[in-house]
C-alpha positions as CSV (number, residue, x, y, z in Angstrom):
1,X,128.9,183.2,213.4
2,X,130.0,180.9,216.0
3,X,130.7,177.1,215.1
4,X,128.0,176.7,217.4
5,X,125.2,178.5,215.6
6,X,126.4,177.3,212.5
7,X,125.5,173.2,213.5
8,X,122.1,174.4,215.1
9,X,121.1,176.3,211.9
10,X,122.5,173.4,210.1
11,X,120.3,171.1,211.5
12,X,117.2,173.2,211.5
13,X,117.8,174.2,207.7
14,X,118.6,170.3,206.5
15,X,115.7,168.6,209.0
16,X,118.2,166.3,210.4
17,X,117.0,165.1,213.9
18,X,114.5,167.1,216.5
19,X,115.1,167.1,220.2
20,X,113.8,164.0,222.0
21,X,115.2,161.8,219.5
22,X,117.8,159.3,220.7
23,X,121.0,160.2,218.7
24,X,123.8,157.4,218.1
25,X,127.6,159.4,217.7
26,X,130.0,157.5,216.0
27,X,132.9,159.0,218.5
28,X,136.8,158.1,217.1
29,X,138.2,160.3,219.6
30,X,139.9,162.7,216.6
31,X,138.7,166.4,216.8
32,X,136.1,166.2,214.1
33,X,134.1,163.7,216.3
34,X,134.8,164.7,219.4
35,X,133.7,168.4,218.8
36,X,130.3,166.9,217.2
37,X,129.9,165.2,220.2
38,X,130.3,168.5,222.4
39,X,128.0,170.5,220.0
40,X,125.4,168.1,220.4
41,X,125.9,167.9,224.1
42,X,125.9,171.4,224.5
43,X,122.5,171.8,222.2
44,X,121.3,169.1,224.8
45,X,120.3,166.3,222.3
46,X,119.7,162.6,223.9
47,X,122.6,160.8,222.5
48,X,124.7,157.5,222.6
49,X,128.5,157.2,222.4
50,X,129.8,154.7,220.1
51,X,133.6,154.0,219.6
52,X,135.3,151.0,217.9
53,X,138.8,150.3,219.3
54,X,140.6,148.3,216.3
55,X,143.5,147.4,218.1
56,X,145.5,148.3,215.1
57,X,148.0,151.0,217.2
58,X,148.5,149.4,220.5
59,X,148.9,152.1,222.7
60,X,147.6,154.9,221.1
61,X,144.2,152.7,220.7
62,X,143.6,152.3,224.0
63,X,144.1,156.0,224.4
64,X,141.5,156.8,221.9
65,X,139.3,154.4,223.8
66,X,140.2,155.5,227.1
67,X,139.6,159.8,226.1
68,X,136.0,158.7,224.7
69,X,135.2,157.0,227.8
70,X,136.8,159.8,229.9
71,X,134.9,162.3,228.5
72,X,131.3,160.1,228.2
73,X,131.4,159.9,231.9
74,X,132.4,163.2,232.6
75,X,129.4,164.0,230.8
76,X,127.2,161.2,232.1
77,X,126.5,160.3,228.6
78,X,125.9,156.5,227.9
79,X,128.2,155.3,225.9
80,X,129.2,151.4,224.0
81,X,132.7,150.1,223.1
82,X,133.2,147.2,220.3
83,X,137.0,145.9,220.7
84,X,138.0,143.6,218.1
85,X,138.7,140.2,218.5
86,X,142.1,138.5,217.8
87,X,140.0,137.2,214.9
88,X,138.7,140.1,213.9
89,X,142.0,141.9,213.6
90,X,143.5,139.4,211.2
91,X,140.2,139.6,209.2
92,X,140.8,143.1,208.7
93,X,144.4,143.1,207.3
94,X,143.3,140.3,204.7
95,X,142.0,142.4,201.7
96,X,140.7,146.0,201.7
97,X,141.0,147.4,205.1
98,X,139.4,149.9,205.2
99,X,136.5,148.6,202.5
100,X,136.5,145.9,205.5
101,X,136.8,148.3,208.7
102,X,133.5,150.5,206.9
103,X,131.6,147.3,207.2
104,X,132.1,146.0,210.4
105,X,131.7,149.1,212.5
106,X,128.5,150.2,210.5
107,X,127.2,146.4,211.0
108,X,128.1,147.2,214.6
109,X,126.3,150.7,214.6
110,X,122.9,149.8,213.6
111,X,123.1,146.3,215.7
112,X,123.4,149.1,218.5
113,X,121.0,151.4,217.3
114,X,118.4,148.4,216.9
115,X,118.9,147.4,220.3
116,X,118.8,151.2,221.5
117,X,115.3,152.3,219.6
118,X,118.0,155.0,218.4
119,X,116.6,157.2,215.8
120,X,119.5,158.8,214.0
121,X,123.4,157.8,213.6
122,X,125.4,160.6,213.4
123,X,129.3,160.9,211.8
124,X,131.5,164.1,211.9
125,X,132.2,164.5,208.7
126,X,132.6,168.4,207.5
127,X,133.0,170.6,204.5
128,X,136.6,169.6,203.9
129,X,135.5,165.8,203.6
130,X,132.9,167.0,201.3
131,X,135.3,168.8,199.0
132,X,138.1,165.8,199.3
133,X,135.4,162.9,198.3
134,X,134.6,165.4,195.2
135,X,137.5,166.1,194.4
136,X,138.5,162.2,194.2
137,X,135.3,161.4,192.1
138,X,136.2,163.9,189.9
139,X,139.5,162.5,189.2
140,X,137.6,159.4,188.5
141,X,135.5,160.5,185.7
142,X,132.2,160.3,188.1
143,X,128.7,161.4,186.7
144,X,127.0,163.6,188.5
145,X,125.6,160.8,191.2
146,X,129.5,160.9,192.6
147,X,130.4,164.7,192.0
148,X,127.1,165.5,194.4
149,X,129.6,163.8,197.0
150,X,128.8,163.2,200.8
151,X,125.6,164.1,201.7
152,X,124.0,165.4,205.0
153,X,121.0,163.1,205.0
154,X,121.9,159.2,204.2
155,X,118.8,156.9,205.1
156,X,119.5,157.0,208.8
157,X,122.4,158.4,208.7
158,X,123.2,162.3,209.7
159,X,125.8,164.5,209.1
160,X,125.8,168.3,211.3
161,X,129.0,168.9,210.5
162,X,128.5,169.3,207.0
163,X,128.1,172.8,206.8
164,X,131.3,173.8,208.5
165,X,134.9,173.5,207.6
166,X,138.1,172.3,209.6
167,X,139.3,175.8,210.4
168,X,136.0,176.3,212.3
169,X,136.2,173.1,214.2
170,X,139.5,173.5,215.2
171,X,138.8,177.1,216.4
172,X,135.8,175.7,218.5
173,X,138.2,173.2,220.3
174,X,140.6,175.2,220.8
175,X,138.0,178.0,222.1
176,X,136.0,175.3,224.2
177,X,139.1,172.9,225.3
178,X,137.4,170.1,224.2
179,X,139.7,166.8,224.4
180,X,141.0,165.4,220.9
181,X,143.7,162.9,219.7
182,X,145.2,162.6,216.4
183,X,145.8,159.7,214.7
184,X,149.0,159.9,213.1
185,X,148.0,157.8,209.8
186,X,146.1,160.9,209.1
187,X,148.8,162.7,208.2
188,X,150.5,159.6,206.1
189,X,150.3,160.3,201.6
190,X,149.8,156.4,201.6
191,X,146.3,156.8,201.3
192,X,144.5,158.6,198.1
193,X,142.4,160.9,200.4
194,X,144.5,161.4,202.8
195,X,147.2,162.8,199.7
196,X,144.6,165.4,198.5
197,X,143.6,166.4,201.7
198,X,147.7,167.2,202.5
199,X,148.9,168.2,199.3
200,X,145.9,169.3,197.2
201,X,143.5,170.9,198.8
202,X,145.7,172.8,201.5
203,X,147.5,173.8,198.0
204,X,144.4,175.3,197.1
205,X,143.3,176.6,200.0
206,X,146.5,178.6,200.6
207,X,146.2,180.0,196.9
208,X,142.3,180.4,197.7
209,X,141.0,180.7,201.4
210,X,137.8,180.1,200.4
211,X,138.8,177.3,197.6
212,X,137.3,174.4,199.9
213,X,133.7,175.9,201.1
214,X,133.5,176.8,197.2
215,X,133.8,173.1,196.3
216,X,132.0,171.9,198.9
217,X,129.2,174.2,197.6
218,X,129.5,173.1,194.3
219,X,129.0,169.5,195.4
220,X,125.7,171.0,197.4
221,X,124.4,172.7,193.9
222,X,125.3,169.9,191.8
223,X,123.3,167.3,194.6
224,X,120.3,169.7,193.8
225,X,120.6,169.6,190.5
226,X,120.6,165.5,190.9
227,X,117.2,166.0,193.0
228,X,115.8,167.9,189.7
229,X,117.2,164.8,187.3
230,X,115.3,162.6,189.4
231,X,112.5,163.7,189.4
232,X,112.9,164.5,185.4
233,X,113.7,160.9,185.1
234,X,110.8,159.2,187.3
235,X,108.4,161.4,185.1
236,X,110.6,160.1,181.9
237,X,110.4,156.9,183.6
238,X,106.6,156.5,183.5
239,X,106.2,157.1,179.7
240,X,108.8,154.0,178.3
241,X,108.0,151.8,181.4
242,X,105.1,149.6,181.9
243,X,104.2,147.7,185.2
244,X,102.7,144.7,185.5
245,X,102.2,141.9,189.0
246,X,105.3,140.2,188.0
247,X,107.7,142.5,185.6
248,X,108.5,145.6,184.0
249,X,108.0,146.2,180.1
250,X,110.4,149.0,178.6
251,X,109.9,150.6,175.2
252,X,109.2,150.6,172.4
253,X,113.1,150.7,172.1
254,X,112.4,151.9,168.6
255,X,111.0,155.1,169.4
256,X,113.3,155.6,172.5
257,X,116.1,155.6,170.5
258,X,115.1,158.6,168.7
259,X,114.5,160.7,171.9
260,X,116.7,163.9,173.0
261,X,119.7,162.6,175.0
262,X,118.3,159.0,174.5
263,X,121.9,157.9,175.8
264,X,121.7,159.9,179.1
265,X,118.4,158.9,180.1
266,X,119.0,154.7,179.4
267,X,121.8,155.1,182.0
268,X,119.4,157.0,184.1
269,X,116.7,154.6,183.9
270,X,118.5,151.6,184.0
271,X,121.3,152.1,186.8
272,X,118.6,151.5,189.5
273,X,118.1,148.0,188.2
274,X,122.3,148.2,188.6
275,X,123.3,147.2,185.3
276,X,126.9,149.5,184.2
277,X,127.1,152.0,182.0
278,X,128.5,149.5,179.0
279,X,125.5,146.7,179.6
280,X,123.1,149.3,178.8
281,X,124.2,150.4,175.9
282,X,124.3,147.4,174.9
283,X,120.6,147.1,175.8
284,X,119.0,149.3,174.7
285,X,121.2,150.5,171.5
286,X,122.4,147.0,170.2
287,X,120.6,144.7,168.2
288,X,119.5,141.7,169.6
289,X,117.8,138.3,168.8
290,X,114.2,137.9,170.7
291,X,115.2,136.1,174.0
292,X,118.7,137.5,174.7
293,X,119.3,137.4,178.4
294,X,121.4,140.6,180.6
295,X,121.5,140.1,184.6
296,X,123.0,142.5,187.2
297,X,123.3,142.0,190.4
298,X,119.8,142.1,190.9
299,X,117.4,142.2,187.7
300,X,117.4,140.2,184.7
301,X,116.6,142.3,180.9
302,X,115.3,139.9,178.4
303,X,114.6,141.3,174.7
304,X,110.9,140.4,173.7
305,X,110.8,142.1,170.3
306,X,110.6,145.5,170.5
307,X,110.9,145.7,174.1
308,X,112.8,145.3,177.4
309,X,111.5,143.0,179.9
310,X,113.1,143.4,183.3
311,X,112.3,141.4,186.9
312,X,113.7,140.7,190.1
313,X,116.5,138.4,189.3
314,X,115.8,134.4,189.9
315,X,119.3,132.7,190.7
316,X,118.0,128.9,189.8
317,X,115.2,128.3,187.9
318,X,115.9,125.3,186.6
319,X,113.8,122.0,188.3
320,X,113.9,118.3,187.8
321,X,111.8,116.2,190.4
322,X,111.7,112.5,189.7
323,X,108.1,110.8,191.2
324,X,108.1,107.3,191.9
325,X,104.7,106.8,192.9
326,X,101.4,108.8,193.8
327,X,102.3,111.4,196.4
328,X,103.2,114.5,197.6
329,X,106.2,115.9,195.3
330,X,108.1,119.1,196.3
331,X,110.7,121.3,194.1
332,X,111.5,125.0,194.7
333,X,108.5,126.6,193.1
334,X,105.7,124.7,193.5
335,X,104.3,121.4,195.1
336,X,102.9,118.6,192.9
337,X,100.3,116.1,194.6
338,X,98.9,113.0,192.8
339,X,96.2,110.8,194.2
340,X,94.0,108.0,192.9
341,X,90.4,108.1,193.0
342,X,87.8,105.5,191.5
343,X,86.4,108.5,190.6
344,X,86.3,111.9,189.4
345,X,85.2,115.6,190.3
346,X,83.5,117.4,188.5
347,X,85.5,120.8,189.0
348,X,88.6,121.1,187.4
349,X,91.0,124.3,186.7
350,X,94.3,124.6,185.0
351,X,95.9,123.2,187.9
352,X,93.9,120.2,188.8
353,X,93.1,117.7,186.0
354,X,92.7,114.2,185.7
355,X,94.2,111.5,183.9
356,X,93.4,107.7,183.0
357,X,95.7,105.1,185.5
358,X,96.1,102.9,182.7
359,X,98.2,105.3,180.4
360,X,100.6,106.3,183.0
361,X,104.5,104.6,183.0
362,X,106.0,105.2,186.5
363,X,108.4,107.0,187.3
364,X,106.7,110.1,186.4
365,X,109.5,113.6,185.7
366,X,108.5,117.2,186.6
367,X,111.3,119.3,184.5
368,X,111.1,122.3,182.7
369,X,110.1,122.4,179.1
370,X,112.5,122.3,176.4
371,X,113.0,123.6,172.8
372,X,111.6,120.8,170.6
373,X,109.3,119.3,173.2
374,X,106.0,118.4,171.6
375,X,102.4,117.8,172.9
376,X,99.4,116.4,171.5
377,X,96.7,118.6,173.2
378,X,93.2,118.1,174.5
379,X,90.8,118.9,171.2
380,X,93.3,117.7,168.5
381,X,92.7,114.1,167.8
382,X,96.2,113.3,168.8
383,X,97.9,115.5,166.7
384,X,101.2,117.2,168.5
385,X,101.8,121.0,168.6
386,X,105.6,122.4,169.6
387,X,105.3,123.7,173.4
388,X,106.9,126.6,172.4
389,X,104.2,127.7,170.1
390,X,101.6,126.8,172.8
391,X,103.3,129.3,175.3
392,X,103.4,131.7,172.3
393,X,99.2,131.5,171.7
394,X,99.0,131.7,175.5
395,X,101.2,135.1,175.4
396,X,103.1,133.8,178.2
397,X,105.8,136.4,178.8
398,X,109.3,135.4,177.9
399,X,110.6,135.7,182.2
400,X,107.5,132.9,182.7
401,X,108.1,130.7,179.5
402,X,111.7,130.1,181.6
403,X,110.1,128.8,184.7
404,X,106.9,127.2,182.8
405,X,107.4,122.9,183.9
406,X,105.9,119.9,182.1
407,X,104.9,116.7,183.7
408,X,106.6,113.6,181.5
409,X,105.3,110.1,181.7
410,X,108.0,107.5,182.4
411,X,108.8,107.0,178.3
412,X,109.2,111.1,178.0
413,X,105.7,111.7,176.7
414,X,104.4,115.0,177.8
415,X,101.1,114.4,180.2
416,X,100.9,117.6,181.0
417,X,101.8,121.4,180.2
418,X,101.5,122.1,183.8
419,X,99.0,125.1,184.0
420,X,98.1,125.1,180.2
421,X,97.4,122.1,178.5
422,X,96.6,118.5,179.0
423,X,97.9,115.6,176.6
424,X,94.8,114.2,174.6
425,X,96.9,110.6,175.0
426,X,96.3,110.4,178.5
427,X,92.9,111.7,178.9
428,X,90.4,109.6,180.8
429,X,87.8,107.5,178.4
430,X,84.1,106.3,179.5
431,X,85.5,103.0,180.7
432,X,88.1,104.4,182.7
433,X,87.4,102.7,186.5
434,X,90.5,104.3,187.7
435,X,91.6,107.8,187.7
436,X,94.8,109.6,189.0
437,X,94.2,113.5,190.2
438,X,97.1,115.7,189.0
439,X,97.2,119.0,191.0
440,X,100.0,121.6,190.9
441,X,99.9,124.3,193.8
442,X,102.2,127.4,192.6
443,X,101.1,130.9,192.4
444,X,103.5,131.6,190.0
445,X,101.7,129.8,187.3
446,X,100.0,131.8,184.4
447,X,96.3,130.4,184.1
């Protein structure tokens, strides 16, 4: 089966683009993507030529650029060119290169495919790449997430390539005479991937001709069997996790502890909210006090008892707004307004109340509530009750009790559990001739 063939039943088989759809080619000039680019010309797919000249190997860069070019308007295939700025050279050598080089021409791809309506972005990588990026994971102690290695499908990203190895792309080049450069650092050991593509794998492949395909197969069955875990896990996923508007509630960790591969499925379960393999352990199998606090990079765990409570992570929640006199009043989660009146509505809610003039000392603080603050609630003849064991009858979850704010008079005396509770100190009395209207506007209140 011709090279050819091979890409078309690749693409039919895997669902990867459809005629009519505007193709972006990521187009180095090296054989791999220069013979994706003729296959997919030649299978008469609507594409766009996209090459990034780094500047990094004087001439032989501009001759990259200059054969992509060549060959685009031989072809009459639209094409764009990103050259790097003085600037963006020396931004490049500072760090990881080619951490840094990834980022900046896939920034640059899909500010092109934006602007182009392009459906698809397409990348020549092949069966040898596949087996390389597996064989590297696997020298890394990877689960099975890395040993699946390169897939053919990546959000918009496409590979047709994938199902053919070097020896066949070579052959169709040399068959078609389709233009190619080689980049000499390609053949340099300096480079981890490079060294098992050169020493390893050609190794292998001269012990076993059909050593690569066989890995890159393996990494195809083992990517299945990652579909199936998946899925095992969502369904896994819906017994220990309960979803509420605002968070997540895991457990009982109890019982979880005392499932079948308990150990396995944590790291499952909890690597999408990307904490590492040792913070969950430490999660779910450690002990831990009622309120201790994990973050990732993008959810905070807190223990509530027997449980796991897990939200989108909230950088700053911390707020201190001084008020000097009635107003308008704005922190980062909420707006406070105060007004006087000579008199009062009738319709209150938990986040308008109103208070007796008299009994307020200015400046008034919005902060958030502390351990040991007290309050002498509405109902109790004065007597005080610990905040915290107000938020407890309330049930207020421990992600809210973080962010729930109290409204201090100008001596520190609580006026107001803002949402919950007013003080009984300052409530209005029959002769009151002047009230203030305290109203808090925040959807992220508990009522």
């Amino acid at each position: 089966m011709s090279l050819y063939q091979s890409v078309g039943k690749f693409i039919e088989k895997q669902r990867l683009f459809h005629k009519g759809e505007l193709l972006l080619c990521a187009v180095s000039g090296g054989m791999d993507s220069m013979a994706m680019l003729d296959v997919l010309r030649s299978m008469e797919y609507s594409i766009h030529v996209c090459h990034v000249n780094y500047m990094l190997r004087g001439k032989e860069s501009i001759m990259d650029q200059d054969l992509v070019e060549s060959y685009a308007r031989q072809y009459k295939i639209p094409f764009s060119i990103k050259i790097l700025s003085p600037e963006e050279v020396k931004n490049l050598k500072d760090g990881n290169f080619q951490e840094k080089a990834r980022d900046l021409r896939y920034e640059w791809f899909y500010a092109v495919m934006a602007e182009l309506n392009a459906t698809h972005l397409c990348l020549a990588h092949h069966q040898n790449d596949r087996a390389e990026t597996f064989m590297l994971h696997a020298m890394r102690g990877s689960g099975i997430s890395g040993l699946k290695s390169i897939q053919p499908i990546v959000g918009y990203i496409r590979r047709p390539l994938l199902g053919v190895t070097k020896d066949e792309i070579q052959q169709y080049v040399k068959t078609n005479a389709v233009p190619f450069r080689n980049d000499h650092t390609n053949f340099s050991d300096d480079y981890d991937r490079n060294y098992i593509r050169n020493q390893v794998l050609s190794v292998l492949n001269e012990k076993w001709p059909h050593a690569i395909q066989g890995i890159a197969e393996s990494a195809q069955n083992i990517s299945a069997d990652y579909q199936l875990l998946g899925d095992l896990v969502d369904q896994e996923s819906k017994i220990w996790i309960e979803q509420s508007e605002k968070q997540l509630k895991f457990g009982p960790i109890s019982r979880f502890r005392n499932t079948p591969s308990a150990k396995n499925l944590a790291f499952h379960i909890f690597k999408h909210f990307m904490f590492n393999a040792d913070t969950i352990q430490r999660i779910v199998f450690d002990d831990h006090l009622p309120g201790k606090l994990f973050t990732s990079s993008t959810t905070e765990a807190i223990i509530d008892r027997d449980y796991i409570l897990l939200q989108p992570r909230d950088e700053d929640v911390q707020v201190s707004v001084k008020i000097e006199s009635p107003g308008i009043a704005y922190s980062k989660n909420g707006t406070f307004i105060i007004s006087k009146s000579e008199t009062k509505s009738e319709f209150t809610n938990s986040l308008i109340q109103y208070i007796d003039e008299s009994s307020v000392l200015w400046p008034l603080h919005i902060r958030n509530w502390e351990e040991g603050d007290t309050i002498a609630p509405l109902g109790m003849d004065g007597k005080h009750k610990k905040v915290s064991d107000i938020l407890v009858d309330q049930k207020i979850s421990i992600f809210d009790k973080r962010k729930q704010l109290v409204l201090c008079n100008g001596d520190g005396t609580i006026i107001w559990l803002i949402g919950i509770r007013l003080s009984e100190l300052f409530k209005y009395q029959e002769q009151t001739n002047s009230y203030l209207k305290l109203e808090w506007q925040d959807d992220t209140i508990i009522n």
